[in-house]
N, C-alpha and C positions, 0 to 999 in steps of 0.2 A: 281437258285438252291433253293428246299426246303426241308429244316429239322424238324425232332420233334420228340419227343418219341411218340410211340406209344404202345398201347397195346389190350392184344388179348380180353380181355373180354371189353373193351372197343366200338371195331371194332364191335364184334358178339354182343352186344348192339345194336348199330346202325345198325347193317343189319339187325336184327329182326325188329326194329322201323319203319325201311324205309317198311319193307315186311307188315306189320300190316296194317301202315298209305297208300298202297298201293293199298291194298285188294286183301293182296295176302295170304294165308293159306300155313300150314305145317310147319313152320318154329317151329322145333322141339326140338334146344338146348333148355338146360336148363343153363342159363347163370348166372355166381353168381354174387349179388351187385358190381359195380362199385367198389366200395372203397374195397373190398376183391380181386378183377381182379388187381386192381393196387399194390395188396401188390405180387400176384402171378407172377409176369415176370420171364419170364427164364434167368437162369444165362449163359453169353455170351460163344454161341460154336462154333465158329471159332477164332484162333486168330487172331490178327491182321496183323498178315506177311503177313497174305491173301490178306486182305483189302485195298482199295484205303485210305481209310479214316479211323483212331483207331475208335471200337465201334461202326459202321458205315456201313449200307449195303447200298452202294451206287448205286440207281436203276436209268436206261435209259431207257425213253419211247417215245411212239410219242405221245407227248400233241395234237395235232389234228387229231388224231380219238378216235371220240365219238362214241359211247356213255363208251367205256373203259378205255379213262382215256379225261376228261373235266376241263375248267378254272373255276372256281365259279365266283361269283361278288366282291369277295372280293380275287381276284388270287388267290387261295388255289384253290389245282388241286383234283379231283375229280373222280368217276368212279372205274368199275370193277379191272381194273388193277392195279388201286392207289391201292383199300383194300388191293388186293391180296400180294401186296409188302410191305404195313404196317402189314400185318399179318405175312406173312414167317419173317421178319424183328424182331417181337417181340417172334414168338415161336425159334429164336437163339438169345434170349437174345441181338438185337441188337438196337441202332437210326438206324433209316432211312432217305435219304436224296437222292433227285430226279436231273436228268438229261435230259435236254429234248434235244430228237436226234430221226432222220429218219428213220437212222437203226443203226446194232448194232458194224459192221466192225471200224468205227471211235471212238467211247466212249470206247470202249474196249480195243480197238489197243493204244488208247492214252493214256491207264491211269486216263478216267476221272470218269468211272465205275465199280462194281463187275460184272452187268448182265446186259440183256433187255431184259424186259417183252415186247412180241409182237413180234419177231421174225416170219417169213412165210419162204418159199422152195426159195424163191427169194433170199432171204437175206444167204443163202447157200456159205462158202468159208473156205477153207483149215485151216486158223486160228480162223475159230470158231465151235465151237458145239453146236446143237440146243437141248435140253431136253424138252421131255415131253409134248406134245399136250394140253397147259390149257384150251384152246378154239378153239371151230369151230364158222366158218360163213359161209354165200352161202348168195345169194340172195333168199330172200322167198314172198310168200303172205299170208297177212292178211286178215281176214272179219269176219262175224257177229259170235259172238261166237253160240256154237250147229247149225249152219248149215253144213247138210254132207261136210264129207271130198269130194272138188272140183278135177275134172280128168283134163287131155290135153282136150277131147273134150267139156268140160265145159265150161273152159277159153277161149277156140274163140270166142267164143258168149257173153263176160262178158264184161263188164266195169272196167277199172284202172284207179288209181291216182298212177304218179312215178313221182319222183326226174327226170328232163330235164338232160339232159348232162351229166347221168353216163353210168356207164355200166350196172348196173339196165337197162336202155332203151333197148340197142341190144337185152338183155335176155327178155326181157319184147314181145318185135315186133316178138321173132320166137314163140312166144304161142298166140298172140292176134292180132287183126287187129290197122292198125294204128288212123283207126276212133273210135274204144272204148277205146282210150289212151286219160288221161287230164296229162298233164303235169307243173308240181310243184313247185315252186323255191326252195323247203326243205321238209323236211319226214314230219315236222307239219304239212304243209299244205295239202298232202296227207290224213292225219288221220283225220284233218276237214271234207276234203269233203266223206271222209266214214260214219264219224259220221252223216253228215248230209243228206245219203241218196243218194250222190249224183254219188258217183260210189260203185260197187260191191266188190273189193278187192285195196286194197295197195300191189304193190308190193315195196321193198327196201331191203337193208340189213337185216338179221336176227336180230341181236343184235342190229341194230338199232330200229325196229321195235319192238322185244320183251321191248327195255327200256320203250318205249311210251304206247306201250298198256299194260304193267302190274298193270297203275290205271286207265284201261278202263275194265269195266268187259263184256262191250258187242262186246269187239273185243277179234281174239282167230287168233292164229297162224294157218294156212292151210297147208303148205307142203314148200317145194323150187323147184325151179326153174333151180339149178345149181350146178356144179361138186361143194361139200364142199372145202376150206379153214383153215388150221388147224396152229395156232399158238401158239409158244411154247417162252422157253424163254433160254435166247445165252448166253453162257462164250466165253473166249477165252478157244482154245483147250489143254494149256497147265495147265488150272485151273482145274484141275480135281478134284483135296482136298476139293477146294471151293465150284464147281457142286456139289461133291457128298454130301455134309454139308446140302446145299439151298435145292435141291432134295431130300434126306430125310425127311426135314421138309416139305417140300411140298406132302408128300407121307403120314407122318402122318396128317396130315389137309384133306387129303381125306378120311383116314380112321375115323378119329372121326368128322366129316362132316361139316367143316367148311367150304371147297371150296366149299359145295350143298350149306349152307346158304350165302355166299356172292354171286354165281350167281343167287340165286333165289333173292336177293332183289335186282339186276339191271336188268336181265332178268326176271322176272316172271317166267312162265311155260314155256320157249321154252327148247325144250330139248338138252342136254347135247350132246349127240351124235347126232350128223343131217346128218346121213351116209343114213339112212332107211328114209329119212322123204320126199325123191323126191314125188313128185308129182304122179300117175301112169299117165303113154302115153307122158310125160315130157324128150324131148331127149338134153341132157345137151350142147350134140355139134352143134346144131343145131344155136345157138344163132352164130355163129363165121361164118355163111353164110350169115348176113345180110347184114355185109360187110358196117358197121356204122362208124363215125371218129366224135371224138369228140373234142374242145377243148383244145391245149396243156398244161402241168402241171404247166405252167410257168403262164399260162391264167388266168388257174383256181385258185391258189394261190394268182394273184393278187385281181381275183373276190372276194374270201373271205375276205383277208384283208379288203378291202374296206366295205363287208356288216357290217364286223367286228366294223367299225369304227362308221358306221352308223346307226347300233343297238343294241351295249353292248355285253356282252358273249354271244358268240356262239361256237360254234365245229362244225367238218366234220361229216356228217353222214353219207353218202357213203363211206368206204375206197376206194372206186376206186375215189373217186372224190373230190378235196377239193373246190369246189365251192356248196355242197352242205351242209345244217347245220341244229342240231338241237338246239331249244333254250334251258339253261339250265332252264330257270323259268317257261318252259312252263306245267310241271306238279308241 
């Protein structure tokens, strides 16, 4: 478990800094000195009957998918999601203090959480309710930035670099032949061999991909590949006091634009909604005929531990896949 005060002008600090040092533009708050943000915190709006913990909004994630919430090198956890929960955390006057868990049926049920950030349609059951769509994903492709938007009949003929062993690949094999496939131990090494020429597009996760290439300015998001992915974040169903509390402050941070500036400094430019962003001639169901097995979860889990051990902090960069990883030092 980890704790700390946090605060908002603090956070929108740092996601400006990361968007600047990124080279990434727009990043349009106007943020007041540090030492004025710390005097400003909001005074606590929930009480505590609510609460797992007095003072304390106590968040459940899955520390192994990256690029949303990451281990640093010095375990301090990392990522879009972390912000997202130190922020809602500090515009209710609250500490914040982390949970790491799968899904959200268990931290919830047990008493060891208020919410969990990251919630999917999956994770769907009688005792919880899911709010609010924070993020989408799908699998997409990447390539050289201002080159036209690529079609279906493009991508047969193209060149990929993809993460081996996820579901990236099925998706990947019903748009391309399996001879312009290079296959990858991790989204790094994908975005190498683009950078260097060596294949025409990366495909992989959206959010994985938009993290990496937001301090590449010659790589640019292309379109996706796949039916969207929309994840929200879970109470138990009879915490309605508390949803609606977290959900309002979550309601104003999109109106005065604090969720645009925290995913634009982990994201870049991939866009918010990735409902419109298929591909054209891209038929989503087509991938589920290739009739691919990868794997099992048990495998793959062990496969990371081990690179884990073998090359310092890493994360999942597939959500479909935890044997897939991006490094956190690699930009």
């Amino acid at each position: 478990m980890v704790r700390g005060k946090q605060v908002l002008g603090r956070m929108l600090v740092a996601a400006c800094a990361m968007a600047i040092t990124g080279g990434i533009t727009g990043c349009s708050l106007l943020t007041p000195p540090l030492s004025d943000a710390q005097d400003a915190t909001a005074r606590q709006a929930i009480d505590d009957s609510l609460l797992v913990r007095s003072g304390t909004l106590t968040v459940a994630l899955d520390t192994r998918n990256a690029p949303q919430v990451m281990t640093g090198t010095e375990g301090d956890l990392q990522g879009y999601a972390v912000d997202l929960a130190c922020a809602l955390a500090n515009r209710l006057g609250l500490d914040v203090s982390f949970v790491s868990a799968t899904s959200p049926e268990s931290p919830l049920a047990d008493g060891e959480a208020d919410l969990y950030i990251g919630a999917s349609s999956d994770d769907d059951a009688a005792s919880i309710t899911i709010m609010d769509g924070y993020l989408e994903n799908a699998t997409a492709v990447f390539g050289a930035a201002g080159d036209a938007a690529p079609t279906a009949s493009a991508l047969a003929d193209a060149t990929f670099a993809m993460q081996g062993g996820s579901a990236t690949e099925e998706v990947v094999y019903s748009v391309a032949s399996p001879s312009n496939v290079r296959t990858c131990n991790n989204v790094n090494e994908c975005f190498d061999a683009l950078a260097a020429g060596e294949v025409d597009y990366v495909a992989c996760d959206a959010t994985a991909g938009a993290y990496l290439a937001r301090a590449q300015s010659e790589v640019s998001f292309c379109g996706t590949l796949s039916n969207v992915d929309s994840y929200g974040i879970a109470f138990m169903s009879r915490a309605t006091e508390l949803a609606n509390e977290v959900m309002s402050a979550f309601a104003q941070m999109e109106n005065d634009g604090t969720i645009d500036a925290l995913r634009q400094a982990w994201y870049g430019d991939l866009p918010a909604d990735l409902e419109g962003q298929l591909i054209e001639g891209v038929d989503p169901a087509a991938a589920a005929d290739q009739g691919l097995t990868f794997a099992s979860d048990a495998d793959d889990a062990a496969a990371a531990d081990d690179a884990a051990a073998a090359d310092g902090p890493q994360a999942d960069a597939d959500a479909s896949s935890t044997s897939g990883s991006i490094s956190t030092g690699a930009l």
